[in-house]
ZAFIPA-479901 format. One line per field, with one value per residue (C-alpha): residue in three letters; x, z, y. Coordinates in steps of 0.02 Angstrom, whole numbers, plus 50000, padded with zeros to 5 digits. Last residue first. Layout:
BEGIN
type [ALA; ...];
px [X; ...];
pz [Z; ...];
py [Y; ...];
***
This chain:
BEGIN
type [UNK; UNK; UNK; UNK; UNK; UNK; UNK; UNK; UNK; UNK; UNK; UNK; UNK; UNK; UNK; UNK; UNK; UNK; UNK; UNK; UNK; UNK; UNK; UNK; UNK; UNK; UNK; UNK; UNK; UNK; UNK; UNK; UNK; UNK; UNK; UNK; UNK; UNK; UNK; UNK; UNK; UNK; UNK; UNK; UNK; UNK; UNK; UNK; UNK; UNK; UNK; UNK; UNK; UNK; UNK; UNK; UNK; UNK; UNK; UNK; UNK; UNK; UNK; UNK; UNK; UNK; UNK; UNK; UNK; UNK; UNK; UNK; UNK; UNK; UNK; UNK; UNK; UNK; UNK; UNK; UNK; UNK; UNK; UNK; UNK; UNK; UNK; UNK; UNK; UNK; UNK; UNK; UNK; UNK; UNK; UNK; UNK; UNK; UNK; UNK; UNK; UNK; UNK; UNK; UNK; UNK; UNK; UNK; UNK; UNK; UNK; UNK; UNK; UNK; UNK; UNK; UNK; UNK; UNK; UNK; UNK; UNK; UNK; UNK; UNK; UNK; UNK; UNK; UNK; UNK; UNK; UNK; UNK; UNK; UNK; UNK; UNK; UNK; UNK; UNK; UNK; UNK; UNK; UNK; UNK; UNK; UNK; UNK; UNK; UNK; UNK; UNK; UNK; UNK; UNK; UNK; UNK; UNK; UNK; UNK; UNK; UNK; UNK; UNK; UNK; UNK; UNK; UNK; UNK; UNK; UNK; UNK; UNK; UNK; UNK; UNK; UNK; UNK; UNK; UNK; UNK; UNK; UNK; UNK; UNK; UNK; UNK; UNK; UNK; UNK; UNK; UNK; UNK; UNK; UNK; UNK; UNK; UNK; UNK; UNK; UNK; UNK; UNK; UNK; UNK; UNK; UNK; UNK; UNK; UNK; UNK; UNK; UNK; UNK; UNK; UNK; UNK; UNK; UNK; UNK; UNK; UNK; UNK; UNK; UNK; UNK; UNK; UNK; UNK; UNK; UNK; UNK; UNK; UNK; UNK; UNK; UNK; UNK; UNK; UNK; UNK; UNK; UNK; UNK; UNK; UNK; UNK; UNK; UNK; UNK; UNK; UNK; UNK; UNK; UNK; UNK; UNK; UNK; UNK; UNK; UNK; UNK; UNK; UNK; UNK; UNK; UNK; UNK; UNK; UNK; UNK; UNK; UNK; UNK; UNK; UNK; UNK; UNK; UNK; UNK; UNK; UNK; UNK; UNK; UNK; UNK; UNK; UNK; UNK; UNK; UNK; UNK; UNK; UNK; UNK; UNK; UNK; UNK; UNK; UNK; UNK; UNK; UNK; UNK; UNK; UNK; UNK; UNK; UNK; UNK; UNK; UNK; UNK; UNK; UNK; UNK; UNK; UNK; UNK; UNK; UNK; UNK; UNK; UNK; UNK; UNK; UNK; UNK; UNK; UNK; UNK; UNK; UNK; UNK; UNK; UNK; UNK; UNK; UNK; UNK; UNK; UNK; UNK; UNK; UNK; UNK; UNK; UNK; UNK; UNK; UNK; UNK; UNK; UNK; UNK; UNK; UNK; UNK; UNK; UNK; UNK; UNK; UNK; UNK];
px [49506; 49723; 49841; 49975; 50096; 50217; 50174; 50091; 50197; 50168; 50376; 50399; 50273; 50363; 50527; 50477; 50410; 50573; 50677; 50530; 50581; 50774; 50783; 50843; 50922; 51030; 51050; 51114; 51008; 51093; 51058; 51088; 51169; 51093; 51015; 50834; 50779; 50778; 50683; 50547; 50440; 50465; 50381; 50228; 50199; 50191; 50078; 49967; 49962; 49919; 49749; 49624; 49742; 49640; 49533; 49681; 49733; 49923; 50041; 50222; 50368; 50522; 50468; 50413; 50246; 50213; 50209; 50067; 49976; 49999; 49967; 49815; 49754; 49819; 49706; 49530; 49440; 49460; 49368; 49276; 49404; 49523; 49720; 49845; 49939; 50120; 50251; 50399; 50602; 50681; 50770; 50803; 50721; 50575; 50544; 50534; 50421; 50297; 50289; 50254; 50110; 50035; 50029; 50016; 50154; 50292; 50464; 50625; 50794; 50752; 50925; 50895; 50688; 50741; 50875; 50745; 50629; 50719; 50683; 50520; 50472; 50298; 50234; 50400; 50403; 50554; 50529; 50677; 50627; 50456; 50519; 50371; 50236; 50135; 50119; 50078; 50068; 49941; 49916; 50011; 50037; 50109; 50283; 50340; 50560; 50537; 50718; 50675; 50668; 50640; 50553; 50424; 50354; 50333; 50256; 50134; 49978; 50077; 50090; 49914; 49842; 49938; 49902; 49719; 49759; 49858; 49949; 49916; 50071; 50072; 50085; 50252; 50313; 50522; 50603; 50782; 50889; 50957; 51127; 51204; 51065; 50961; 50983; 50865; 50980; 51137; 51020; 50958; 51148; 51200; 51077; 51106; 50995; 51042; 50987; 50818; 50821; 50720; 50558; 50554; 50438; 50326; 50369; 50343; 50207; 50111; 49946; 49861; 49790; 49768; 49628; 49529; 49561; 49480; 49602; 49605; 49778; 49866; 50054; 50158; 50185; 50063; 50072; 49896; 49949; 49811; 49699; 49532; 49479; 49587; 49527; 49383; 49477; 49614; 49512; 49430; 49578; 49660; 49705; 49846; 49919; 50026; 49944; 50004; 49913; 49978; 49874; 49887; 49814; 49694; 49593; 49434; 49563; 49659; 49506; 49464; 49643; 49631; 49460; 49514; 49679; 49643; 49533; 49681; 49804; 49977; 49964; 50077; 50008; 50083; 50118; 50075; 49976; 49989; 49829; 49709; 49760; 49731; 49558; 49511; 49580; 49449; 49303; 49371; 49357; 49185; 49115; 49177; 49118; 48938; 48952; 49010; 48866; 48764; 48907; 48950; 48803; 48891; 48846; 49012; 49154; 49162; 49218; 49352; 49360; 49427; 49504; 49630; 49766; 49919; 50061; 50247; 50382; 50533; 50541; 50479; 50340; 50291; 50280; 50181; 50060; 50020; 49991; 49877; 49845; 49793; 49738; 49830; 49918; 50085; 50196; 50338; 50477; 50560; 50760; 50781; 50849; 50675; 50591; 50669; 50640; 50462; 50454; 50510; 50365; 50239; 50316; 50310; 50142; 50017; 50110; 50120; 49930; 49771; 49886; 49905; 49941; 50094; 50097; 50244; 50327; 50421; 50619; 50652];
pz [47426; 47434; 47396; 47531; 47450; 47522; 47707; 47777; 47809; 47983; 48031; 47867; 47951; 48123; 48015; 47938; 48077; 48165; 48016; 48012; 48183; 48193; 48014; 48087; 48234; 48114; 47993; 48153; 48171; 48125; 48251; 48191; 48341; 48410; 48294; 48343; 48515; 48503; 48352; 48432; 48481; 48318; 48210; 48350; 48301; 48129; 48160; 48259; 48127; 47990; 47929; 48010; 48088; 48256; 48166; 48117; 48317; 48331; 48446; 48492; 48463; 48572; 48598; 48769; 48820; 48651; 48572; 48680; 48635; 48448; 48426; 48500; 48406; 48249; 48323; 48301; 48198; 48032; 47936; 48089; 48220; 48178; 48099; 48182; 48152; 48227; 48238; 48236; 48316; 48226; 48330; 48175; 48262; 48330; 48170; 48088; 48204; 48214; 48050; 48048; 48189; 48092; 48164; 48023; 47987; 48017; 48032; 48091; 48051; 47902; 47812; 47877; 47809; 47647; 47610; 47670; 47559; 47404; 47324; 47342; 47354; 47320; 47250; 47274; 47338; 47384; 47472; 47515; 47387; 47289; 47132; 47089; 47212; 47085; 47017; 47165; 47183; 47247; 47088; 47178; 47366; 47468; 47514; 47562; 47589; 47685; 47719; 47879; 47992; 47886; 47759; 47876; 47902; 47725; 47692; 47828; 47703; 47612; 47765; 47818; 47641; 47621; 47817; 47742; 47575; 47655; 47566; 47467; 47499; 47685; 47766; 47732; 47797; 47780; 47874; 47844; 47962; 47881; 47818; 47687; 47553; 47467; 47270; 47263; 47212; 47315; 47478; 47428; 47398; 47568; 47652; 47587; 47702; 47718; 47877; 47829; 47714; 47754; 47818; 47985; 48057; 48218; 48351; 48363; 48516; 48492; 48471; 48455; 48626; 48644; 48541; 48608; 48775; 48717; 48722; 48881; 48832; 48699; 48703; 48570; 48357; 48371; 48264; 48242; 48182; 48112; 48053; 48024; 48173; 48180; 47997; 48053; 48161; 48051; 47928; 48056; 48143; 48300; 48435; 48508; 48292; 48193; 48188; 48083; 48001; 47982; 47868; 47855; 47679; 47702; 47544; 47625; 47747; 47630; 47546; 47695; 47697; 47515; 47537; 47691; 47620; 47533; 47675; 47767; 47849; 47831; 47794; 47772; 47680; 47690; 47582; 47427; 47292; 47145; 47042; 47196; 47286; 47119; 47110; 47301; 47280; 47145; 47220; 47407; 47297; 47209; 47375; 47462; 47290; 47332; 47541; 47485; 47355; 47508; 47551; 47387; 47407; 47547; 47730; 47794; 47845; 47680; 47679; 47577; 47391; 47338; 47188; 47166; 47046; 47072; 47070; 47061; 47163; 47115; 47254; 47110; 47093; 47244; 47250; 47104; 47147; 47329; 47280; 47153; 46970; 46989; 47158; 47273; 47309; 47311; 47261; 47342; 47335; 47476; 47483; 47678; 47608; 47506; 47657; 47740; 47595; 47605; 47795; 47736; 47580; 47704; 47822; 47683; 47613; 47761; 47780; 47612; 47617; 47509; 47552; 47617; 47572; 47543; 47489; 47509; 47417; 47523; 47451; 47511];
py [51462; 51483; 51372; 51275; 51228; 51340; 51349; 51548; 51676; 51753; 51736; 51828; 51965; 51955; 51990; 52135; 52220; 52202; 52252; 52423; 52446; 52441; 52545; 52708; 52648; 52552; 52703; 52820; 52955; 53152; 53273; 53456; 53545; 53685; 53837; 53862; 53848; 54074; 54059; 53959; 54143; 54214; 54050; 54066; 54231; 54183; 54057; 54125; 54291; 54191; 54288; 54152; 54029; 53998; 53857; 53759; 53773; 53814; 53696; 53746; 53622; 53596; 53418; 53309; 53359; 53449; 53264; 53212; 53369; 53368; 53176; 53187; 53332; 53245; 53082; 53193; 53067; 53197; 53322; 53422; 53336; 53477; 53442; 53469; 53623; 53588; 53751; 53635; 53592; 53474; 53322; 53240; 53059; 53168; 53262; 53104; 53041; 53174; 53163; 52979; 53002; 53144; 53309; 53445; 53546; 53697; 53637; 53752; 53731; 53647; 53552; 53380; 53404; 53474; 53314; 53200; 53253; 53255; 53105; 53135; 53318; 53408; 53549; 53663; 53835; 53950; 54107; 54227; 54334; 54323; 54263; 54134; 54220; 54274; 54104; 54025; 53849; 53745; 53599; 53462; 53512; 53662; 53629; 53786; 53823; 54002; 54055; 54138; 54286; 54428; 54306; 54247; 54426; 54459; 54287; 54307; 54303; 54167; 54046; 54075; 54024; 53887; 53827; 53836; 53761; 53602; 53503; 53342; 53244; 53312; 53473; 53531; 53708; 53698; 53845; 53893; 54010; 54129; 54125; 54021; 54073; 53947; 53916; 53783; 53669; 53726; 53730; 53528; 53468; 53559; 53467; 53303; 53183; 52989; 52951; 52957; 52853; 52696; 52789; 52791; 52616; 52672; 52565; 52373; 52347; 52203; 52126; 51950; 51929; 52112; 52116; 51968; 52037; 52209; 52360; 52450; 52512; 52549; 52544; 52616; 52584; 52451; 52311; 52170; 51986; 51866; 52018; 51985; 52062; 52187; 52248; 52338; 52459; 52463; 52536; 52670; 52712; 52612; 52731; 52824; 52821; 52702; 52538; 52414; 52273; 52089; 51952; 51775; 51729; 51623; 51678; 51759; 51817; 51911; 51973; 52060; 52123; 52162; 52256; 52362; 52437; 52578; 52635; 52676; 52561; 52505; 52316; 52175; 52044; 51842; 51704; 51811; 51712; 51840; 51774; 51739; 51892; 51987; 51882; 51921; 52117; 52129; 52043; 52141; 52313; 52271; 52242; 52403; 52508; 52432; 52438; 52616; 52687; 52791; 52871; 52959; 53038; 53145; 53202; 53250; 53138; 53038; 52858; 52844; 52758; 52592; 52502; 52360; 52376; 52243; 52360; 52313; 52370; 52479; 52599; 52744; 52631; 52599; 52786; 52813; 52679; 52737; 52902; 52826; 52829; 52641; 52605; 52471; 52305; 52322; 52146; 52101; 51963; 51918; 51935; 51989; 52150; 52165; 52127; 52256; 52386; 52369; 52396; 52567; 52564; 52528; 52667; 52793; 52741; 52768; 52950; 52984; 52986; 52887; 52724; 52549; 52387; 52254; 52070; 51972; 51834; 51728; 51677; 51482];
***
């Protein structure tokens, strides 16, 4: 009998990629899915482009800095789990997989208000803020590695799955993406990428440096809806894009050289192409500090060089730090197998089927 599966998660690519690779699992396994998220969303517009329906439910982030918008959360918290409750009510998943981020904390509350069992996924050191509250409604908690000194009610219902790689990622076309762009054979290419949304500081940085980039590099920038630069539309050796889909995994197989934030799935793409990176994680001012985790754990073992977001000022540290990777650059291009690949999100998958509650058996 086919399960139909709920799935959460968004506000970043990097919630959203591994929900959607997981995704693609259960599709293979034949379940039927439903994405429960914000209209006009990230989230929406890639579920989309994977084929999987939406089931709108709102929500809004916590703000780090002092912000009215604060004050009206337990109000736009409440209004989310009323309208995740009545889409969970109306789509009757057996189960909800869940990647995390404040999108997802009123449809796995509602989940348990409903029954619904409900599996979460951690992919940083630490549990964030959403998953943080939703542990303890959670039936089945992932961890993509060991965390320890967790509480024995925690741990009782955890386990240790790996970080899920988005479902292509074996499939790059380098050559397809240099002929596209128009890329030189040549040069070594580096791809800056700092999330859906970019970055306007590493933006900045990147195009005050552009001259010295470009005598090293093919400069492929991925700087974010609404960031590019006019002026700097035939600029040579510099090619910039708002933001790639499809594509992605073509740019990131052809870079030679990666410049970005630290996210966990970043980090693990990067790992599994064995591309070298200039990493600029972001600061605990606007975040809970787990890029500048992720940075230094992944410098232990990488050839990657760290840059402080508050050291960038004019470029130079990153430029600097470009120049002193060039000589790791230029070994062989490692290519992942597709089973290794998709090992972790097929085990994730199947420990959420496993979770799925008995037909028949209706939610409150």
């Amino acid at each position: 009998m086919n399960r139909k599966i709920g799935i959460t998660g968004g506000a970043s690519a990097g919630h959203v990629v591994p929900a959607l690779a997981v995704a693609a699992e259960l599709r293979r396994a034949e379940c039927e899915l439903v994405y429960f998220g914000r209209a006009g969303s990230i989230e929406a517009d890639l579920a989309a482009k994977a084929g999987i329906r939406l089931a709108a439910v709102p929500s809004a982030g916590l703000q780090r800095f002092r912000s009215w918008s604060n004050l009206a959360m337990p109000l736009t918290v409440a209004r989310g789990v009323f309208a995740a409750w009545r889409a969970l009510r109306r789509e009757r998943p057996d189960v909800v997989f869940s990647k995390g981020s404040y999108v997802s904390v009123p449809v796995g509350i509602a989940a348990w208000l409903t029954r619904i069992p409900l599996a979460i996924h951690e992919s940083d050191h630490t549990l964030g803020l959403a998953n943080r509250i939703l542990a303890r409604f959670a039936t089945s908690v992932f961890l993509a590695e060991d965390t320890p000194g967790l509480p024995r009610w925690l741990s009782r219902k955890t386990v240790v799955t790996g970080l899920p790689l988005r479902d292509d990622l074996a499939d790059g076309r380098p050559e397809d993406f240099r002929a596209r762009l128009g890329i030189p054979a040549g040069p070594p290419v580096l791809l800056v990428f700092c999330g859906s949304s970019g970055s306007q500081r590493v933006n900045a940085a990147v195009r005050r440096q552009l001259g010295g980039l470009t005598r090293h590099f093919s400069v492929v920038h991925i700087c974010g809806r609404g960031n590019l630069d006019p002026a700097l539309a035939s600029a040579p050796g510099y090619w910039q894009q708002e933001y790639l889909h499809g594509d992605m995994v073509d740019a990131l197989t052809l870079a030679d050289l990666v410049i970005g934030r630290a996210g966990a799935t970043t980090l693990a793409e990067l790992h599994a192409l064995a591309k070298p990176a200039v990493l600029v994680p972001l600061p605990a001012s606007v975040s809970r500090g787990d890029q500048l985790d992720n940075a230094k754990a992944y410098a232990r073992h990488a050839t990657c060089l760290v840059v402080a977001d508050e050291e960038m000022a004019d470029g130079t540290p990153l430029l600097r730090a470009c120049e002193q990777l060039l000589p790791a650059l230029g070994g062989n291009r490692r290519r992942p197998a597709p089973e290794a690949v998709r090992r972790t999100a097929r085990d994730i998958a199947a420990r959420t089927i496993a979770l799925a509650r008995p037909r028949g058996r209706h939610a409150r």
